[in-house]
C-alpha positions in Angstrom: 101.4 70.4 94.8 103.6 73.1 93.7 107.2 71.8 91.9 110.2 74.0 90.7 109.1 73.8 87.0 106.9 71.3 84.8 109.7 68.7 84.0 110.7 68.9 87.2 107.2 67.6 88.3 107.4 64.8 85.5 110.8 64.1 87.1 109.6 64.0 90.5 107.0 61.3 90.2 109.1 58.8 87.8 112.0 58.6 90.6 109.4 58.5 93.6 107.2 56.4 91.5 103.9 58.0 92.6 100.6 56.2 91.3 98.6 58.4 92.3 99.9 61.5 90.9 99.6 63.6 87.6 102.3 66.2 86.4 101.4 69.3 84.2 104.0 68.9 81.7 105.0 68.7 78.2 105.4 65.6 75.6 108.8 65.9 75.7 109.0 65.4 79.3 106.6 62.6 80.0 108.7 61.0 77.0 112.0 61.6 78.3 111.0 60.2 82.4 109.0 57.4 80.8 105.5 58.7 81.5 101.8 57.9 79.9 100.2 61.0 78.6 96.7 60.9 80.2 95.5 63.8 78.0 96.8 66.3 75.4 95.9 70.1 75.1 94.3 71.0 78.8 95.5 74.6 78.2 92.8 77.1 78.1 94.6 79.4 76.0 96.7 77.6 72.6 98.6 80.8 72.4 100.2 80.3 75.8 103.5 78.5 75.6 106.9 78.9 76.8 109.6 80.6 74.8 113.5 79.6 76.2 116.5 81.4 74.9 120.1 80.3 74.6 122.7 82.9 75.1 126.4 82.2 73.7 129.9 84.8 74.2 129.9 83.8 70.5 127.0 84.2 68.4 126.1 81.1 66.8 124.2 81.6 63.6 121.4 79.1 62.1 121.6 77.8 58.5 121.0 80.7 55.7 118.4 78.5 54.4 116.0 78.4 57.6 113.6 80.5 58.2 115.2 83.5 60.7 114.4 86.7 62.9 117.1 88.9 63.4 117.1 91.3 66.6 118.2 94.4 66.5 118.3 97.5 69.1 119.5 100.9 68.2 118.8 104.8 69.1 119.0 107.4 66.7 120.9 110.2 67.4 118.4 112.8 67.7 114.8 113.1 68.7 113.0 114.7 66.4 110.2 114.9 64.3 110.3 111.9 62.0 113.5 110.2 62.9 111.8 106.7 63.4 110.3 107.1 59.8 113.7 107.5 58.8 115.2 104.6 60.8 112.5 102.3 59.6 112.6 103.5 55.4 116.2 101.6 55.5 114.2 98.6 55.8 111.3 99.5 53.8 113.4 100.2 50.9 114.8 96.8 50.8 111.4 94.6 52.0 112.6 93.4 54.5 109.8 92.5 57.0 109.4 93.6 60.6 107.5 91.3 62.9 107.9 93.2 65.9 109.1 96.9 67.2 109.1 98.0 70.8 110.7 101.8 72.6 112.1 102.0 75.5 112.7 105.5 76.8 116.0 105.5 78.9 119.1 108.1 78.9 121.4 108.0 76.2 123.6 105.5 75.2 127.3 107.6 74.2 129.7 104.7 71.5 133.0 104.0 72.5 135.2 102.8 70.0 137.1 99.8 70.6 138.8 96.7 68.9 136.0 94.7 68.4 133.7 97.9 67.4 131.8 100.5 69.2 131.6 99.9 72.8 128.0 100.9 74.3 128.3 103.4 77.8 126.0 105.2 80.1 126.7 109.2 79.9 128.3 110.2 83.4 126.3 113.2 85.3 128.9 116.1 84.4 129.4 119.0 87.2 127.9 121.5 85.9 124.5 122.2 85.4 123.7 122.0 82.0 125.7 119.0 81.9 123.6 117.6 84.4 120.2 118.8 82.6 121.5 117.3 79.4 122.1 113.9 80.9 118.9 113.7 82.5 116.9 114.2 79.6 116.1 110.5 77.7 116.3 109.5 74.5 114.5 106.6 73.0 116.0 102.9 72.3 114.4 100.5 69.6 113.5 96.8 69.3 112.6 95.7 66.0 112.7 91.8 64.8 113.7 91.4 61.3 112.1 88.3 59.4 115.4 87.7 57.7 118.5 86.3 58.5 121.4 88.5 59.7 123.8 87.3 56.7 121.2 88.4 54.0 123.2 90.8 51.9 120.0 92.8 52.0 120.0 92.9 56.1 123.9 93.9 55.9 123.2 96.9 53.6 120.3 98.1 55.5 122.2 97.7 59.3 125.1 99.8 57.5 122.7 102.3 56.1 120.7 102.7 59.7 124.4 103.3 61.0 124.2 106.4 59.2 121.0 107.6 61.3 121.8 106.1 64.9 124.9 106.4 66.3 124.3 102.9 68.4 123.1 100.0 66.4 123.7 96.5 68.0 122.5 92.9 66.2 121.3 91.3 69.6 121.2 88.1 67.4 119.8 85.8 64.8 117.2 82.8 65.3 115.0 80.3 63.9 111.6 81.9 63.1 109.5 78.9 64.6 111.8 78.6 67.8 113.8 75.9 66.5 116.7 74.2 68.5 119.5 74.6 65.9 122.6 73.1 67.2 123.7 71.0 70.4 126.4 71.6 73.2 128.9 69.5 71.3 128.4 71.4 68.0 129.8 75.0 70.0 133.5 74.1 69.3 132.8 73.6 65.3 130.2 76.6 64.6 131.0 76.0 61.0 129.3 72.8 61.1 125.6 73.6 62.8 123.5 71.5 61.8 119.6 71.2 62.2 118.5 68.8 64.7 115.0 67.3 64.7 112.3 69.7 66.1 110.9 68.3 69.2 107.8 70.3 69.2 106.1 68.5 67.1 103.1 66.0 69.2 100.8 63.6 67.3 98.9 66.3 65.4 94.9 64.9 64.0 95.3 65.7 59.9 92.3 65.5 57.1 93.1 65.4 54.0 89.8 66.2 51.2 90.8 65.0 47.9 92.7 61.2 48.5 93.9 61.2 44.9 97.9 60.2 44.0 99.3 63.0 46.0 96.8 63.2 48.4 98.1 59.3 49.5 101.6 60.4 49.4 101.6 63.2 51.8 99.3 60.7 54.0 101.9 58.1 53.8 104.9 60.4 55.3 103.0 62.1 57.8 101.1 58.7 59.6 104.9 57.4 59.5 106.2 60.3 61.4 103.4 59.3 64.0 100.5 61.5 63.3 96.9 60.4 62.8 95.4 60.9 59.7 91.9 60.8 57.9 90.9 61.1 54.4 87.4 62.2 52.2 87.0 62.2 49.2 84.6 61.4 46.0 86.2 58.4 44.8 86.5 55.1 47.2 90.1 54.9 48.2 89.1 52.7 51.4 91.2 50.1 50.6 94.2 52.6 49.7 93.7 54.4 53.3 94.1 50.9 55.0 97.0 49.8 53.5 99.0 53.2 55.1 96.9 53.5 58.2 94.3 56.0 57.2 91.0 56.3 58.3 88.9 57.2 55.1 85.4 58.8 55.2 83.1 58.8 51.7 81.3 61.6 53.3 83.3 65.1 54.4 80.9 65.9 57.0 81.2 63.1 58.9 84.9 63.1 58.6 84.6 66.8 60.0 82.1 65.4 62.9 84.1 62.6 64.6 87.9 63.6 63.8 88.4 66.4 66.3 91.0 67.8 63.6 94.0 70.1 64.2 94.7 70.6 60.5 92.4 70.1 57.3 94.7 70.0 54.0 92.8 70.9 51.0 94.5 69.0 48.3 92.0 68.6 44.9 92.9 69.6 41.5 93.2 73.4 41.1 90.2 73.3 38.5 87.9 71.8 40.8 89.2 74.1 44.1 86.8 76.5 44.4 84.1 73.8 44.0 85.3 71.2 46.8 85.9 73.8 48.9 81.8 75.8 48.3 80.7 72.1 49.2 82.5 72.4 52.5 80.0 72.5 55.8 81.2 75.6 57.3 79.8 75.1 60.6 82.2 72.1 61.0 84.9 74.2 60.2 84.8 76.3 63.5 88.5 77.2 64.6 90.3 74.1 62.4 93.4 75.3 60.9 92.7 74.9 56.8 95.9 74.6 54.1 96.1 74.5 50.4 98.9 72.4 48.6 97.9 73.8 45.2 100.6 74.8 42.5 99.3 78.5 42.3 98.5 80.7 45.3 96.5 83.6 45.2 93.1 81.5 43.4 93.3 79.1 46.6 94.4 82.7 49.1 91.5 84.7 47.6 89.0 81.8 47.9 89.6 80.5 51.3 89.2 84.2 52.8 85.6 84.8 51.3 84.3 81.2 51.9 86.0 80.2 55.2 84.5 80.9 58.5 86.7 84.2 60.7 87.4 81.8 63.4 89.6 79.6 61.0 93.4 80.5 60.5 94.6 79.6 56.9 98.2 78.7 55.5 98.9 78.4 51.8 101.6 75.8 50.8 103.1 74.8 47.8 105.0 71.4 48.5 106.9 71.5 45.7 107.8 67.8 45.2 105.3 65.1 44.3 105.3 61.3 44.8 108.1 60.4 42.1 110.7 63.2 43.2 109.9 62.9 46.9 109.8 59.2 46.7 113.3 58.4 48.7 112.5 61.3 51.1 112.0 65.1 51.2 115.2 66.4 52.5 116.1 69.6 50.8 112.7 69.4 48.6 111.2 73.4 48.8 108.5 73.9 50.8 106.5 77.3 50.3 104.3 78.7 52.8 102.2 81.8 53.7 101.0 82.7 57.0 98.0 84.5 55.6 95.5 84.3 58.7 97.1 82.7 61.8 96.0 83.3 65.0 97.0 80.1 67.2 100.7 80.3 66.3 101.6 77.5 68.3 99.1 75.2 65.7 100.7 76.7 62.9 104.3 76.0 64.4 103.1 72.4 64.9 101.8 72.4 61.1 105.0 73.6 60.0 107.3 71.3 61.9 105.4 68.3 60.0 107.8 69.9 56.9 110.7 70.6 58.6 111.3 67.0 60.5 111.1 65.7 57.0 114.1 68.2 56.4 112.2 70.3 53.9 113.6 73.1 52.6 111.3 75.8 54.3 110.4 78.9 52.3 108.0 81.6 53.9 106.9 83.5 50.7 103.9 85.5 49.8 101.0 83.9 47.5 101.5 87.0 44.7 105.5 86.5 45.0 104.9 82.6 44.8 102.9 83.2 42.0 105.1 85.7 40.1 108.1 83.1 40.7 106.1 80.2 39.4 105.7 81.9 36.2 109.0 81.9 35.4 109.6 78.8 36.4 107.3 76.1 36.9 104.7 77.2 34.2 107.8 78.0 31.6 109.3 74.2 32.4 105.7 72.5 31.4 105.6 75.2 28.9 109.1 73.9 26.9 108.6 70.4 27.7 104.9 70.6 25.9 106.0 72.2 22.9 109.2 69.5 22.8 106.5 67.3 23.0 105.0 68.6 19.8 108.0 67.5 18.2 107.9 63.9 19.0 111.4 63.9 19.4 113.5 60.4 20.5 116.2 59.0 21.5 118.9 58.2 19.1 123.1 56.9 19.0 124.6 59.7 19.3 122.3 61.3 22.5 124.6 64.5 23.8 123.5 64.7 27.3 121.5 68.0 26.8 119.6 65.9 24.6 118.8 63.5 27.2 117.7 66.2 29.7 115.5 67.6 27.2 113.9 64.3 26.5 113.5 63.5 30.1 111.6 67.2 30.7 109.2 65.6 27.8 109.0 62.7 29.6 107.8 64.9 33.1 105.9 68.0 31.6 104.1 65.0 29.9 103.4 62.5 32.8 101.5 65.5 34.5 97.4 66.2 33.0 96.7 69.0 30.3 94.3 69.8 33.4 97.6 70.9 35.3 99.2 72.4 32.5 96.0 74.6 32.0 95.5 75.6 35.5 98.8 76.9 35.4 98.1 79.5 33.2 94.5 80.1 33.5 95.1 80.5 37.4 98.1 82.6 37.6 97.9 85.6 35.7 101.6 86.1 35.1 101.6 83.0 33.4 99.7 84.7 30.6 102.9 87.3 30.2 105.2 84.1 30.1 103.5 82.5 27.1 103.6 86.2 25.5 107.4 86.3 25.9 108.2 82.7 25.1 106.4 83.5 21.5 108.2 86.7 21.1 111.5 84.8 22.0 110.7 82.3 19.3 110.1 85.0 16.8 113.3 87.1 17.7 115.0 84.2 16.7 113.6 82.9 14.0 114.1 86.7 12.7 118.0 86.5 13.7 118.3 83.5 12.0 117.0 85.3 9.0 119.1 88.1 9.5 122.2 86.3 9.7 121.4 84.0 6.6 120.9 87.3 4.1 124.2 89.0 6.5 126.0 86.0 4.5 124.9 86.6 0.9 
């Protein structure tokens, strides 16, 4: 029986209250009118789903921290030879990513100038006859999607540099990335104040985790309370752990691959013993499951995955970067790093995502060799300081300055963590080798200085 949209179905049979009657509809819906879901994912097709957009007078911009795509339109001012490549380079120069560019051929737009900026027109049809010629010929308009947000200094200088090569350049607007709702009716009269709301696109997603260990647990623990199902493998019994928080636990991956039905499969071993668990995997099972990494270092667990896995799976690196003592009390505003590296069902990957982002992570889409190159300078060059503090044996005394104390307390972190950490670190991120080269050197240089200064004041 046709209906005037899918919630409107859902709506239809909780006022009638029909019995004997189904509706096509989303979670959301059957939620909202009060409905049991008889059965999830009937679509043929998981790339098929609905994209809604929300105009405003006034554009209303989404946090600088969330992940964005900016749309822009503009026409260059002639056509010729190479004028795209042109267009496009102001982009290139900066990397800044384009997810998407469309042309549409169409007659040329002339710029008004007005109080608010140019004003875009259709040429009139002049009188005469090359006027008339000259307005029939078209010019081409562009569509591009930026992955960036429209207030990225980087975005500004290349939108005033493309105004250089095209005459009309318009910022159609800025959005979440992943589609999310941002802000709410009520929010419109204080813009300044948006706010994320809770994603809503999220359903009960099936998650395995191989390798049950401390962190492993943790990450189980927040996602089966956000109302997902979870399983668990891994060499060691942790039966009795999985009970305790809801999870199913399987001493034998296989099996756990057999009878789970899994949207997700998160990889979460040490990064010694990564390329090991994951050789062991049976393949076969693997067939179309989405697989993620939550290893410290990114382009050991990137390169691995794409040899070993089957084509048919999609693969996400992430780098939660938070652990069980800092995200204890929650993970709002913890960094969470991610790389789309092969992703074909994006609605799956949007689902995996959002089980970050309702948490109120603080969502980072970066590349496995920039991740990498970042780490070094940070992550690996913490551990680094607080092992050689370590060496020191250094302690608490009277007279603690608080610098003191937060070097004692990066002993008492870099130190909690295994050698086996520290060494992956470096052994598995080749920048990290570079870092240890330049923290020696540092040492030296000022050891020398010191020596300087002393025979400066003989």
């Amino acid at each position: 029986v046709p209906a005037y949209d899918t919630a409107g179905s859902a709506k239809m049979i909780a006022e009638q209250k029909l019995h004997d009657a189904a509706a096509i509809c989303s979670a959301s819906a059957a939620e909202l009118f009060g409905l049991e879901v008889l059965e999830n994912g009937i679509e043929d097709d998981t790339n098929n789903f609905t994209r809604f957009l929300l105009l405003h007078c006034q554009p209303l911009l989404p946090p600088s921290e969330a992940p964005c795509k900016t749309t822009v339109v503009f026409q260059p001012s002639t056509n010729e030879a190479g004028i795209l490549f042109k267009a496009l380079s102001v982009f290139a120069l900066r990397e800044i990513d384009l997810c998407k560019i469309e042309s549409r051929p169409g007659r040329r737009v002339s710029v008004s100038p007005s109080a608010d900026g140019p004003v875009a027109k259709r040429p009139r049809s002049g009188n005469s006859a090359s006027e008339a010629a000259a307005s029939a010929q078209f010019e081409y308009t562009f569509y591009i999607d930026l992955l960036a947000h429209s207030s990225d200094q980087k975005v500004v200088n290349a939108l005033r540099h493309l105004d250089e090569i095209a005459p009309f350049v318009r910022v159609l607007g800025c959005f979440p990335a992943e589609g999310i709702l941002i802000a709410s009716a009520a929010q419109q009269t204080q813009p300044a104040e948006l706010v994320r709301l809770r994603s809503q696109r999220s359903v009960a997603m099936r998650v395995g985790i191989i390798g049950f260990g401390n962190f492993g647990q943790f990450l189980a623990q927040w996602f089966v309370a956000a109302g997902h199902q979870l399983f668990a493998a891994s060499r060691t019994d942790y039966s009795a752990e999985a009970a305790k928080i809801g999870v199913t636990f399987f001493r034998d991956t296989a099996a756990m691959l057999r009878e789970s039905a899994l949207d997700v499969l998160i990889l979460a071993p040490s990064i010694i013993s990564f390329e090991k668990v994951l050789g062991a995997l049976p393949m076969k099972l693997l067939e179309g499951v989405l697989v993620v990494d939550v290893l410290s270092v990114k382009i050991l667990p990137k390169e691995a995955m794409l040899r070993a896995l089957p084509a048919s799976c999609d693969i996400v690196c992430s780098h939660p970067m938070f652990g069980p003592e800092s995200g204890k009390s929650g993970w709002r505003d913890l960094p969470f790093v991610y790389d789309a590296v092969r992703v074909k069902d994006r609605h799956r990957y949007c689902r995996f995502l959002s089980l970050w982002e309702e948490q109120g992570c603080k969502m980072t889409n970066l590349s496995c060799e920039e991740h990498d190159r970042m780490a070094a300078g940070s992550q690996f060059i913490t551990h680094l300081t607080g092992r050689v503090l370590g060496k020191l044996n250094l302690s608490s005394t009277p007279i603690n300055t608080k610098g003191f104390e937060s070097l004692l307390a990066l002993i008492d972190s870099t130190s909690a963590d295994s050698f086996d950490l520290f060494y992956a670190l470096y052994a598995h991120n080749s920048n990290s080798t570079e870092q240890l080269t330049m923290f020696a050197d540092a040492l030296e240089s000022i050891r020398a200085d010191l020596l300087a200064f002393k025979q400066a004041q003989r």
